[in-house]
C-alpha positions in Angstrom: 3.8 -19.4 -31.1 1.8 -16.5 -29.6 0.3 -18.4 -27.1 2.6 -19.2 -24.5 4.8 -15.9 -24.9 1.6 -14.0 -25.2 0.2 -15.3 -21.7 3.8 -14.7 -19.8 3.8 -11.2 -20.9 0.5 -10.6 -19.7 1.5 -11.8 -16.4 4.0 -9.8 -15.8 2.2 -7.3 -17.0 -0.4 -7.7 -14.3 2.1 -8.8 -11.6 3.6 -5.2 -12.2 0.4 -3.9 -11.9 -0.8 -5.3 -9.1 2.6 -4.2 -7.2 2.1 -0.9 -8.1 -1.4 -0.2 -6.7 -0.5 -2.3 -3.8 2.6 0.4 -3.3 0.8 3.2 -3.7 -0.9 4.3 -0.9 -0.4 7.2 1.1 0.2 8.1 4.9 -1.5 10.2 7.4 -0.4 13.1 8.3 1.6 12.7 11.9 0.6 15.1 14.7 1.3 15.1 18.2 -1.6 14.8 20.6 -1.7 17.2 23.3 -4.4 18.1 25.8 -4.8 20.3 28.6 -7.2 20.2 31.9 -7.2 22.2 35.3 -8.3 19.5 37.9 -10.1 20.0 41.0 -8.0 17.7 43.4 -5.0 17.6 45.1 -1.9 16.7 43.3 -1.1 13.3 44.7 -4.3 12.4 44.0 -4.1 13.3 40.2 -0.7 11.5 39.8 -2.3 8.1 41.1 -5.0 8.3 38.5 -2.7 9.1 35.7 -0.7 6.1 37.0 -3.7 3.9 37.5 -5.4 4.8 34.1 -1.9 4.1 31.7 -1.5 1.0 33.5 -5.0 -0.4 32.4 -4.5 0.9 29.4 -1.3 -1.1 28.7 1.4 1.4 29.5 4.3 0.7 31.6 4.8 4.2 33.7 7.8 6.0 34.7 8.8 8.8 36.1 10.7 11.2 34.1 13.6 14.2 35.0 11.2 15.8 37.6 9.9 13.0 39.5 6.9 14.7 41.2 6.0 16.5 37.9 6.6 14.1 34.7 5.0 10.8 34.4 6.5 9.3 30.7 5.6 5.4 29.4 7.6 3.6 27.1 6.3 2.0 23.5 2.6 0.3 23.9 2.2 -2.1 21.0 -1.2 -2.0 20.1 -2.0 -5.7 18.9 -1.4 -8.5 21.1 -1.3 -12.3 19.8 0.6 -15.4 18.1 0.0 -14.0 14.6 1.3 -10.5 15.3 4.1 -12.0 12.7 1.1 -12.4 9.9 -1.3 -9.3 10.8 2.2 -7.2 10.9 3.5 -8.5 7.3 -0.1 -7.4 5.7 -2.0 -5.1 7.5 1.0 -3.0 9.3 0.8 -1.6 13.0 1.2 1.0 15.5 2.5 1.9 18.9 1.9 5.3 21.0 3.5 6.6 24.6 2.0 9.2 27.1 3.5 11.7 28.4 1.8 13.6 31.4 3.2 16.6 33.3 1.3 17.2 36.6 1.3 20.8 38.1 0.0 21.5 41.1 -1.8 24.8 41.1 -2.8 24.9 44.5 -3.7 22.6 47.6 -7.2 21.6 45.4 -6.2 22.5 41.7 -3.9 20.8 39.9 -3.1 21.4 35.9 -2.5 17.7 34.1 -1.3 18.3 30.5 -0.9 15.2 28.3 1.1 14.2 25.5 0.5 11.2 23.0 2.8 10.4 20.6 1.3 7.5 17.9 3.8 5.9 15.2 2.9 3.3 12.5 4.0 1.6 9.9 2.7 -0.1 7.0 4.1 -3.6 7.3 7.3 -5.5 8.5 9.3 -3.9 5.7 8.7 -0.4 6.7 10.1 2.3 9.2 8.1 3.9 12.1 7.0 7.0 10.8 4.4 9.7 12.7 0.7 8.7 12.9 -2.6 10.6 13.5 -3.6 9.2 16.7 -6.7 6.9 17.2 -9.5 7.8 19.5 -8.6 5.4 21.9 -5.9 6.7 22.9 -5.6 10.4 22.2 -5.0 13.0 24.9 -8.4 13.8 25.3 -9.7 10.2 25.8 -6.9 10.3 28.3 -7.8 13.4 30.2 -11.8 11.5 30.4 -10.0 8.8 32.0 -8.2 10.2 34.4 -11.3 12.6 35.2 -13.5 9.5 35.4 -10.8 7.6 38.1 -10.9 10.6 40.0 -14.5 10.8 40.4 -14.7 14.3 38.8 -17.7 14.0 35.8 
């Protein structure tokens, strides 16, 4: 009986297989995202935008150890709906927080260095583990949005 046996084996066989390709894929190297900009305006003024633009995007702000200097965010989850529970189990997903540290360089200048920090991870079953950051919201789409709020083009 070669039949029955014969089509279990070949099941498992494939099962197995199948597993394995699904486990095998590798993850992107994990960077922090950094970018630097001097700013022409005041310091208060910067901070506002920096506040204003990481609230639209999603962000809940902070201020950090220095209050007039560090602006931190906590966790943004990047999808948003009922079947996070499905997307999550296949697909995986990923988070990122800002930092910004506003220096004021004089009563016009002021230096606004930003921080982005992106984690993912592959599905429900996983750890966080250190991303490449998207485009949406690495440091130097940041810095354009804060330049854009403040008017400076």
């Amino acid at each position: 009986m070669r039949g029955p046996d014969a089509l279990r084996r070949g099941m498992g066989i494939l099962a197995a297989a199948a597993l394995m390709i699904g486990c095998s894929t590798t993850r992107p190297a994990g960077t922090s995202d950094s970018g630097e900009a001097v700013l022409v305006a005041s310091h208060d003024r910067v901070k506002s935008a920096v506040i204003q633009v990481l609230t639209e995007g999603g962000y809940e702000v902070s201020e950090g150890d220095r209050q007039d200097q560090v602006l931190s965010t906590g966790y943004r989850q990047e999808i948003a709906s009922p079947w996070d529970w499905l997307v999550v189990h296949r697909f995986g997903t990923g988070r990122s927080r800002v930092d910004a540290t506003i220096l004021p360089e004089s009563e016009t200048a002021t230096r606004l260095i930003i921080d982005v920090a992106y984690e993912g991870k592959d599905s429900l079953f996983f750890s966080w583990s250190p991303y490449e950051t998207p485009l949406p919201q690495s440091a130097a789409n940041q810095l354009r949005l804060v330049r854009n709020a403040i008017g400076l083009l």
